[in-house]
Backbone atoms as SQL, in Angstrom:
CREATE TABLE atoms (id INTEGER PRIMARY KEY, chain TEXT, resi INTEGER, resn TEXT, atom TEXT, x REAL, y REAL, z REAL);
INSERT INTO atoms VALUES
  (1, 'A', 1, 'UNK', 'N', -3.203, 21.822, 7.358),
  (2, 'A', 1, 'UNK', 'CA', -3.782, 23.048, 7.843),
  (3, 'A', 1, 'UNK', 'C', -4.383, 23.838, 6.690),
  (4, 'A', 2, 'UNK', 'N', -3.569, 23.874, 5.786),
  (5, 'A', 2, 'UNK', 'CA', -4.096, 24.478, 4.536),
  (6, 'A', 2, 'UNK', 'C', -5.143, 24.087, 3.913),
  (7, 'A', 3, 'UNK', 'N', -5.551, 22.761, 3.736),
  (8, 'A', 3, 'UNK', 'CA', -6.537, 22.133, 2.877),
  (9, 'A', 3, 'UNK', 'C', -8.164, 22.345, 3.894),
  (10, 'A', 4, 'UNK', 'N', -7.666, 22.382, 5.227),
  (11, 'A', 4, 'UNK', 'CA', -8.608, 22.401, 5.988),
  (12, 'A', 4, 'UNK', 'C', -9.447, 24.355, 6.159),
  (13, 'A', 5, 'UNK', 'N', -8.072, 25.113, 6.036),
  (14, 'A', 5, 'UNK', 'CA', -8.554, 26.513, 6.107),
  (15, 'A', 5, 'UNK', 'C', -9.653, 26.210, 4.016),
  (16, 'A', 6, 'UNK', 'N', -9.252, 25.539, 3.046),
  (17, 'A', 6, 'UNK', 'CA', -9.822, 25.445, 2.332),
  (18, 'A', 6, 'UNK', 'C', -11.456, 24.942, 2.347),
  (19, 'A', 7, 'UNK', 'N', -11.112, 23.917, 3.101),
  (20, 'A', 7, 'UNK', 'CA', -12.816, 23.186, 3.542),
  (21, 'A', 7, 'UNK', 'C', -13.609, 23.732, 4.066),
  (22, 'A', 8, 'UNK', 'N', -12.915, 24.892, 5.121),
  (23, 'A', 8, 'UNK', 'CA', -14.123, 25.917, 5.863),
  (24, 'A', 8, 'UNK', 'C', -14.515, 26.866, 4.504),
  (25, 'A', 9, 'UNK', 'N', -13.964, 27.300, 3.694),
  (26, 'A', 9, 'UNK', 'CA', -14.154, 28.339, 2.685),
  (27, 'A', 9, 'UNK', 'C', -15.126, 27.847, 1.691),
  (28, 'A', 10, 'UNK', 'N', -14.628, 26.431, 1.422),
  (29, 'A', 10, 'UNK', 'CA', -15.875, 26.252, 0.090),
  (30, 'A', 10, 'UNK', 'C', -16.690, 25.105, 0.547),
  (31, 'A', 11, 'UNK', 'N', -16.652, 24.940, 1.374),
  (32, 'A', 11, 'UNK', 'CA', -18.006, 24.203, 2.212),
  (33, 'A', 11, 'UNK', 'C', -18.498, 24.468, 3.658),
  (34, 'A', 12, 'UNK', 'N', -18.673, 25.860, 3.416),
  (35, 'A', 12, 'UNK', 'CA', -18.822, 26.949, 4.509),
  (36, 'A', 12, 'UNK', 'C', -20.744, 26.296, 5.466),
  (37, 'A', 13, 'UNK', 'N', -21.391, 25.738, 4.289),
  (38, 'A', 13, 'UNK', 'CA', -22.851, 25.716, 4.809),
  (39, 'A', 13, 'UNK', 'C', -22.841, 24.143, 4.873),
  (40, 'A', 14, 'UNK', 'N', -21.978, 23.438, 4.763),
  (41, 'A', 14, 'UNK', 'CA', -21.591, 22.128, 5.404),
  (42, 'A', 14, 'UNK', 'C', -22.069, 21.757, 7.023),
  (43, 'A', 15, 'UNK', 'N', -21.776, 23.089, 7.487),
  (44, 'A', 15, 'UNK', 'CA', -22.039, 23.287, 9.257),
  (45, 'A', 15, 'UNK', 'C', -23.105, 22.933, 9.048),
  (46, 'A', 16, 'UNK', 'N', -24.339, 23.974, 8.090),
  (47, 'A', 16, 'UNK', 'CA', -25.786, 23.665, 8.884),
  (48, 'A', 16, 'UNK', 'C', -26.169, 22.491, 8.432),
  (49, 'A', 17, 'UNK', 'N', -25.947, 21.100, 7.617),
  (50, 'A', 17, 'UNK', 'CA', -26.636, 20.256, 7.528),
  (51, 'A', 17, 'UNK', 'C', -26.215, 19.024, 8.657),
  (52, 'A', 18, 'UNK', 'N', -26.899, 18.585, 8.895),
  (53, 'A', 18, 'UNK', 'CA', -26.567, 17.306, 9.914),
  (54, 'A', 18, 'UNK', 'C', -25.744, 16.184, 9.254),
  (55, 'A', 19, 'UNK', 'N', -24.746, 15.868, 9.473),
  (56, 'A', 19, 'UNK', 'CA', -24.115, 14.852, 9.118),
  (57, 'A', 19, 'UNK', 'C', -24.432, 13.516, 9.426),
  (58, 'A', 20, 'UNK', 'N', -24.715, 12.710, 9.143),
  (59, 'A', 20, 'UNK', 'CA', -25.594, 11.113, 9.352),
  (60, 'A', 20, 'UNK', 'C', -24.424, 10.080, 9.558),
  (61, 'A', 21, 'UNK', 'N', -23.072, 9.781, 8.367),
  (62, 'A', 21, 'UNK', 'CA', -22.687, 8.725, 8.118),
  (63, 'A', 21, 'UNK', 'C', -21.072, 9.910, 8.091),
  (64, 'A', 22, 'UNK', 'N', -20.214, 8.825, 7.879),
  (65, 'A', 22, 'UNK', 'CA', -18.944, 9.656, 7.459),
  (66, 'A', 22, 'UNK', 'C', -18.420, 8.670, 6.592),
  (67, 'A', 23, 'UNK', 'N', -17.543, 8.171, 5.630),
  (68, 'A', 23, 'UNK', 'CA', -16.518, 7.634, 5.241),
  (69, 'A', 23, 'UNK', 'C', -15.032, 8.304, 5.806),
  (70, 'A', 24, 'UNK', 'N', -13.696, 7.199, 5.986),
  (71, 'A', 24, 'UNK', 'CA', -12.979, 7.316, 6.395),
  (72, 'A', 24, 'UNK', 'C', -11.854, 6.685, 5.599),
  (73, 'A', 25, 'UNK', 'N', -11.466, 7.300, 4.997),
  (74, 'A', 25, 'UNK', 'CA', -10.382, 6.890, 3.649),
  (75, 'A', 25, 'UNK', 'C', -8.800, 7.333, 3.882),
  (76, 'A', 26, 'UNK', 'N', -7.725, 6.184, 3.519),
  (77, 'A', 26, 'UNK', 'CA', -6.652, 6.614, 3.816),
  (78, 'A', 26, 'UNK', 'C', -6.029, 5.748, 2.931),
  (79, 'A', 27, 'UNK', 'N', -4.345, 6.222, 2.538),
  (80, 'A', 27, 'UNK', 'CA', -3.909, 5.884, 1.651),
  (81, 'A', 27, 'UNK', 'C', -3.209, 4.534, 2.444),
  (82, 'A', 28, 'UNK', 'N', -3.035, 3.487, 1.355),
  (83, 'A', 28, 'UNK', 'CA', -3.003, 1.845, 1.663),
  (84, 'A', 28, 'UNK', 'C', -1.536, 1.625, 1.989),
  (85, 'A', 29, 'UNK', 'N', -0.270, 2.598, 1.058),
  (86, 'A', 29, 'UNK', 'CA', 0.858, 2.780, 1.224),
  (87, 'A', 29, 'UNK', 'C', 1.489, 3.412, 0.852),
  (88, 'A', 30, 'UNK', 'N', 2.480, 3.497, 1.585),
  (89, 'A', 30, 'UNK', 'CA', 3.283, 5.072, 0.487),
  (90, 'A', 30, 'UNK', 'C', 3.674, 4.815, -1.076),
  (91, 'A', 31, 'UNK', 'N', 2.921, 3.890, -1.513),
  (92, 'A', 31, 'UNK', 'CA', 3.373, 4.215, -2.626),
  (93, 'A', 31, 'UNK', 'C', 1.581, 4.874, -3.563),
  (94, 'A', 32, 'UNK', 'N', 1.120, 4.475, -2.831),
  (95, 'A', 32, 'UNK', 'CA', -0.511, 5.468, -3.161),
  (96, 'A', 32, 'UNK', 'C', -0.013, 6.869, -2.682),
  (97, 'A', 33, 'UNK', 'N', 0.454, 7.340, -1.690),
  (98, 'A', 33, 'UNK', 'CA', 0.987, 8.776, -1.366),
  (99, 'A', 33, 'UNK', 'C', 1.978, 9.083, -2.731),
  (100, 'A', 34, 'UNK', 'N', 3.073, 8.038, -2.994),
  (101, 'A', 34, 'UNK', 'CA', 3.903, 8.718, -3.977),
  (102, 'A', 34, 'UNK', 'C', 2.981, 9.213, -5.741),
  (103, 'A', 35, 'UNK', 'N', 2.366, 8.263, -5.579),
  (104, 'A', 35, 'UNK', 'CA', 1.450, 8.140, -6.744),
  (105, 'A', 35, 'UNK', 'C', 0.438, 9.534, -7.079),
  (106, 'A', 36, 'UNK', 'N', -0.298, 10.087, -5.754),
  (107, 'A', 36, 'UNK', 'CA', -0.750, 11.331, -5.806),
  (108, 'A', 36, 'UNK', 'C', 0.488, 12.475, -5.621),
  (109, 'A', 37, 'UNK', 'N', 1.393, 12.349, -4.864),
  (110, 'A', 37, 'UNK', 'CA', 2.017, 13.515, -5.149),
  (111, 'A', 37, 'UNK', 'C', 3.226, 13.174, -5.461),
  (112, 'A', 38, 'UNK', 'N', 3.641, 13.211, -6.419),
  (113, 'A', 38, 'UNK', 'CA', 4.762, 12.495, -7.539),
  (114, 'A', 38, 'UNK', 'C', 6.130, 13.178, -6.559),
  (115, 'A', 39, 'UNK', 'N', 6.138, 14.876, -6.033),
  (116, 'A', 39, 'UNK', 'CA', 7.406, 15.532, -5.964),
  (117, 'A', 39, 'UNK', 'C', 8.206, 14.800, -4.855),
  (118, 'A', 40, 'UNK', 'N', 7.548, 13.639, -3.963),
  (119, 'A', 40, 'UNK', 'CA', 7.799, 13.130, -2.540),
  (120, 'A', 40, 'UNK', 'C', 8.248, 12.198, -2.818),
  (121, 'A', 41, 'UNK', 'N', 8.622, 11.626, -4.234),
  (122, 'A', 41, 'UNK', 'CA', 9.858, 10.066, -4.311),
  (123, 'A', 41, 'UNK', 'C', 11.363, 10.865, -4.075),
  (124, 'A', 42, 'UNK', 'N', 11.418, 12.031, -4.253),
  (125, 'A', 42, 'UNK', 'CA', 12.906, 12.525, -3.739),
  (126, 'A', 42, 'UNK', 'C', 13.056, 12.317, -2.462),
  (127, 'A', 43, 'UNK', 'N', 12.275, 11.664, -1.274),
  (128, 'A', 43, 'UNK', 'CA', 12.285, 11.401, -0.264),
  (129, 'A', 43, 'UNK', 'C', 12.844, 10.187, 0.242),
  (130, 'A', 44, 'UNK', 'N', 13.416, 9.623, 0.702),
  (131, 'A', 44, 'UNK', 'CA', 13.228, 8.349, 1.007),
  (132, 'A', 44, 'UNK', 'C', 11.513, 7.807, 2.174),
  (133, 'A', 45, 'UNK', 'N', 11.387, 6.313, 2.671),
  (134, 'A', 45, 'UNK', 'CA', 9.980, 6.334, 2.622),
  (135, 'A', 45, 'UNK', 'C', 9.659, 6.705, 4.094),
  (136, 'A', 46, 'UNK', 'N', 11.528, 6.347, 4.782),
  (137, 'A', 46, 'UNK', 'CA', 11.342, 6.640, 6.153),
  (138, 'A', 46, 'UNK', 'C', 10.783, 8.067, 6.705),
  (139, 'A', 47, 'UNK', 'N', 11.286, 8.964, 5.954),
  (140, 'A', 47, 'UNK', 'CA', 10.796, 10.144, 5.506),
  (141, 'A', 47, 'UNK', 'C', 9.506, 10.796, 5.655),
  (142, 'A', 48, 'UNK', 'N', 9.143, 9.960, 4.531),
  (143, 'A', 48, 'UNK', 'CA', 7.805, 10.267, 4.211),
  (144, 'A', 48, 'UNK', 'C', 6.249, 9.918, 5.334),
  (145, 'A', 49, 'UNK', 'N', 7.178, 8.505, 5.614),
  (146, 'A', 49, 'UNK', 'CA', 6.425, 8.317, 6.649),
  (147, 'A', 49, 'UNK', 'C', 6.042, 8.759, 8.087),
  (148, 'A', 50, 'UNK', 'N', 7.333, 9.250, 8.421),
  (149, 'A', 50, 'UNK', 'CA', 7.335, 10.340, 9.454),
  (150, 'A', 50, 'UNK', 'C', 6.696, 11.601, 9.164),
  (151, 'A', 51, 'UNK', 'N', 6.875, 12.003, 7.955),
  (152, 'A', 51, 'UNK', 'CA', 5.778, 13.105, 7.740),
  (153, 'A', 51, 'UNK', 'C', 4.371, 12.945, 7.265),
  (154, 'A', 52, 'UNK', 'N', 3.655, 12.092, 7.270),
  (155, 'A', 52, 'UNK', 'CA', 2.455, 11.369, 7.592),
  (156, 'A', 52, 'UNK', 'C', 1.635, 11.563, 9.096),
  (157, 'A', 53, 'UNK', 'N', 2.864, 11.182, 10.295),
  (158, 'A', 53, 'UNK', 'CA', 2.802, 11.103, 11.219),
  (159, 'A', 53, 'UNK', 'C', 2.100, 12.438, 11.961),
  (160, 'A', 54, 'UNK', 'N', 2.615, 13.691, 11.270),
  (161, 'A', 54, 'UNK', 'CA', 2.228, 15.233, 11.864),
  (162, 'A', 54, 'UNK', 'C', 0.883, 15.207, 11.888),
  (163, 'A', 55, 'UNK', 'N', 0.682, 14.798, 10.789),
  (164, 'A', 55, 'UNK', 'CA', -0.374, 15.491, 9.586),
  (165, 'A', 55, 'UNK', 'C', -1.748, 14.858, 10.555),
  (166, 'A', 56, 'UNK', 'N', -3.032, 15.880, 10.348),
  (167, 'A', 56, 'UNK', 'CA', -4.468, 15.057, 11.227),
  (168, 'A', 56, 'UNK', 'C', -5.436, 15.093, 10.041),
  (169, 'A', 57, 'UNK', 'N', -6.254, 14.242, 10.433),
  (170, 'A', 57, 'UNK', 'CA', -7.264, 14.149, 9.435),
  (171, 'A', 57, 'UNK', 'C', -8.005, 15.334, 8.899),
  (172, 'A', 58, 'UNK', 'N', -8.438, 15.319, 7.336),
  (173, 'A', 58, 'UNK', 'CA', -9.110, 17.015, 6.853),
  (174, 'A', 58, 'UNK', 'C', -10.287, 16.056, 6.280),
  (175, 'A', 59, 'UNK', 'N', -11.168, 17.109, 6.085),
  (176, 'A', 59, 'UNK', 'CA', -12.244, 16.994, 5.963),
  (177, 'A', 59, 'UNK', 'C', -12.380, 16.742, 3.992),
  (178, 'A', 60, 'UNK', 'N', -13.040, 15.651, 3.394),
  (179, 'A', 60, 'UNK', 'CA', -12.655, 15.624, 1.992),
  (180, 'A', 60, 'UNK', 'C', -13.824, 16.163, 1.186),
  (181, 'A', 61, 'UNK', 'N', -14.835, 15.710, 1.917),
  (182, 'A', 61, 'UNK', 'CA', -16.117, 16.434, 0.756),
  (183, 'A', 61, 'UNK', 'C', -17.240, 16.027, 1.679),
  (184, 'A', 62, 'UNK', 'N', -19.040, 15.986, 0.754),
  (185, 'A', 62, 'UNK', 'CA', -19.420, 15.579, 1.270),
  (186, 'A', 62, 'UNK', 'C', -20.305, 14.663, 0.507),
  (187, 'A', 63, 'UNK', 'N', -21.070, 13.700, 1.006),
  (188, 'A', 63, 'UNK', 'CA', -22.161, 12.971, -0.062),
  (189, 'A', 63, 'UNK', 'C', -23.684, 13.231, 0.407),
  (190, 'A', 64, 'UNK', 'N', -24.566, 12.993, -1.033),
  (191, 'A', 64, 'UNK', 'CA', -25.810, 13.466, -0.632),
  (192, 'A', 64, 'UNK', 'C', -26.346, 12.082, -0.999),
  (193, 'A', 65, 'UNK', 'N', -27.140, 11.306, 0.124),
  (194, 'A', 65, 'UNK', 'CA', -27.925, 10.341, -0.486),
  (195, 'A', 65, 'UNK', 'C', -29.355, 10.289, -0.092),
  (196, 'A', 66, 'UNK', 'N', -30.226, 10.545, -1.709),
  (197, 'A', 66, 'UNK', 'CA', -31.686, 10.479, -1.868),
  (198, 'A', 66, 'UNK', 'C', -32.138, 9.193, -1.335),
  (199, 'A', 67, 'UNK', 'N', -33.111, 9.362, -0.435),
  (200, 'A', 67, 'UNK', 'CA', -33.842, 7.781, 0.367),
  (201, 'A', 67, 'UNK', 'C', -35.358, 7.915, -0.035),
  (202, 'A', 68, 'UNK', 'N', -36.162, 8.662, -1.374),
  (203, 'A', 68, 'UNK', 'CA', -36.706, 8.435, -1.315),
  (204, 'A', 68, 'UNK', 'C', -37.129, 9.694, -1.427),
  (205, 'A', 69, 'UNK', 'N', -38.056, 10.553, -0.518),
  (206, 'A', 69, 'UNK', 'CA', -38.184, 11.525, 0.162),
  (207, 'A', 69, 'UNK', 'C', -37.665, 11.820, 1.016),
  (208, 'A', 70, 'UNK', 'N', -36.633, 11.627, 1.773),
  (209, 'A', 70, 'UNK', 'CA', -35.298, 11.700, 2.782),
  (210, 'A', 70, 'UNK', 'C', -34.041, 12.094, 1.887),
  (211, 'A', 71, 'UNK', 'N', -33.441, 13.318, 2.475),
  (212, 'A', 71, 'UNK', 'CA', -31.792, 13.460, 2.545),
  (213, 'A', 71, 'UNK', 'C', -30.959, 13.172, 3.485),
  (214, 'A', 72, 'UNK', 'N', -29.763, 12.227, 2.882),
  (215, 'A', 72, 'UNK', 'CA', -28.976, 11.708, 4.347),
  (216, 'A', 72, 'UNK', 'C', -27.810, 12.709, 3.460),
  (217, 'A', 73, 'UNK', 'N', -27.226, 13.466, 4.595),
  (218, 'A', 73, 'UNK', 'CA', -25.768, 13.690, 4.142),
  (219, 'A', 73, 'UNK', 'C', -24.541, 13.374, 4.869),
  (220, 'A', 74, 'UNK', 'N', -23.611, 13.386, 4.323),
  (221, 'A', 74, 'UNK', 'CA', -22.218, 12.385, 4.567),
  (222, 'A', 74, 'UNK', 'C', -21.239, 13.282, 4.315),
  (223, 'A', 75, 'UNK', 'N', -20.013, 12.614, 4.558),
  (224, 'A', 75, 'UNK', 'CA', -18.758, 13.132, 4.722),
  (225, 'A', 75, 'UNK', 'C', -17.439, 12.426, 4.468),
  (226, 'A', 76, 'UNK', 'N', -16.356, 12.807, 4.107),
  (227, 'A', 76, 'UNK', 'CA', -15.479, 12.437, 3.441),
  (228, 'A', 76, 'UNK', 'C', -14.434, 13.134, 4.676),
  (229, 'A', 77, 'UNK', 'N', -13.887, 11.876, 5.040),
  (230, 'A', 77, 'UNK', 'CA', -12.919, 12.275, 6.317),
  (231, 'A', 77, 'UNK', 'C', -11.431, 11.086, 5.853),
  (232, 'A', 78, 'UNK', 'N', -10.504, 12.675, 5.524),
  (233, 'A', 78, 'UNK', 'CA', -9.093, 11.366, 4.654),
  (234, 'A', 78, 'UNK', 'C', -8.215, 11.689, 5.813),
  (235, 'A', 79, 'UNK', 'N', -7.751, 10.363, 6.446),
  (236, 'A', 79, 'UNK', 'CA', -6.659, 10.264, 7.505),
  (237, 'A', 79, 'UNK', 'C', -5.358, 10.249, 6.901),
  (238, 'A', 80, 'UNK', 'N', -4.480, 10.548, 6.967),
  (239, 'A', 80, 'UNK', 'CA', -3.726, 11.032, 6.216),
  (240, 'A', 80, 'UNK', 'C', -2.240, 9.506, 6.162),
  (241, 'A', 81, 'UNK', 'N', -2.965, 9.019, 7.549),
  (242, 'A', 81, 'UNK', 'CA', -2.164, 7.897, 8.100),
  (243, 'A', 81, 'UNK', 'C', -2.032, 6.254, 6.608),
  (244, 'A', 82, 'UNK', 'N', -1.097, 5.873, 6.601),
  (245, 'A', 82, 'UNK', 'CA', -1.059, 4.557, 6.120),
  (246, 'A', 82, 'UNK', 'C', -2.174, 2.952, 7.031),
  (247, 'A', 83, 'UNK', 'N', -2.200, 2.306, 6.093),
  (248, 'A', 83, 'UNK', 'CA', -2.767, 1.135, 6.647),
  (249, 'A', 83, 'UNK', 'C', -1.862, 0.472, 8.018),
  (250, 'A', 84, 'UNK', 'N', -0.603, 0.505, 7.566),
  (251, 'A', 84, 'UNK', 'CA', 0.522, -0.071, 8.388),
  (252, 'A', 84, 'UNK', 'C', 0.542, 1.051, 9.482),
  (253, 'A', 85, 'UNK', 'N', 0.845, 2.184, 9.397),
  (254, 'A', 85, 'UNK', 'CA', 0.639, 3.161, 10.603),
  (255, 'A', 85, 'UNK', 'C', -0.588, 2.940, 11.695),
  (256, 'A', 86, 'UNK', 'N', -1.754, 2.863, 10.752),
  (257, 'A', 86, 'UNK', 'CA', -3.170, 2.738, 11.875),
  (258, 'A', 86, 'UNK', 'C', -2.791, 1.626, 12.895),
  (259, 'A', 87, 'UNK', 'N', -2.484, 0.166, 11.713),
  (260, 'A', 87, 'UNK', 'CA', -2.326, -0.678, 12.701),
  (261, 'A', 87, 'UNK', 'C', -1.119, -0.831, 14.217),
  (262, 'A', 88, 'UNK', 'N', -0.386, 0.472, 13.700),
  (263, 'A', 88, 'UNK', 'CA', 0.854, -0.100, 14.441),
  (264, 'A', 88, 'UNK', 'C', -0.252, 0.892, 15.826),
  (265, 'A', 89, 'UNK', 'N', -0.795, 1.556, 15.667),
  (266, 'A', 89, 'UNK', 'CA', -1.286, 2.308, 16.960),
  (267, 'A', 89, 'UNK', 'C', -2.008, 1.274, 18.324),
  (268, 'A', 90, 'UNK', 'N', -2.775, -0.152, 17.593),
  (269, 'A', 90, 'UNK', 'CA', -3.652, -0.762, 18.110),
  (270, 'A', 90, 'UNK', 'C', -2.694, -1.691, 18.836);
């Protein structure tokens, strides 16, 4: 919730451009989660993984790609979910 009240604030004019493409990036396993936020090995993983589970996708940035005389812009969308989580949904 927090990172997202952040994304409206400093990519406020994000709205007016048209978004074309998105990327969709998520961490491979909890140990890529432990790796970015070091304080969450006091956890065990069952843990961690359940608190994965709350969490919804935030918005990460955006990309600008020159075609020439064309701007495509893009987006950075991080699911917060594991590889093993996505799959267990399907």
């Amino acid at each position: 919730m927090f990172t997202d009240l952040l994304s409206l604030i400093f990519n406020k004019n994000l709205s007016k451009r048209k978004i074309e493409f998105a990327f969709i990036v998520h961490p491979r396993g909890t140990d890529d989660i432990f790796r970015k936020y070091k304080f969450l090995k006091i956890f065990p993983k069952k843990i961690v993984n359940g608190i994965l589970m709350i969490f919804w996708p935030t918005y990460g940035g955006s990309i600008k790609i020159n075609e020439g005389d064309k701007i495509r812009w893009g987006a950075i969308i991080i699911n917060p979910l594991t590889g093993k989580q996505i799959l267990s949904f399907i």
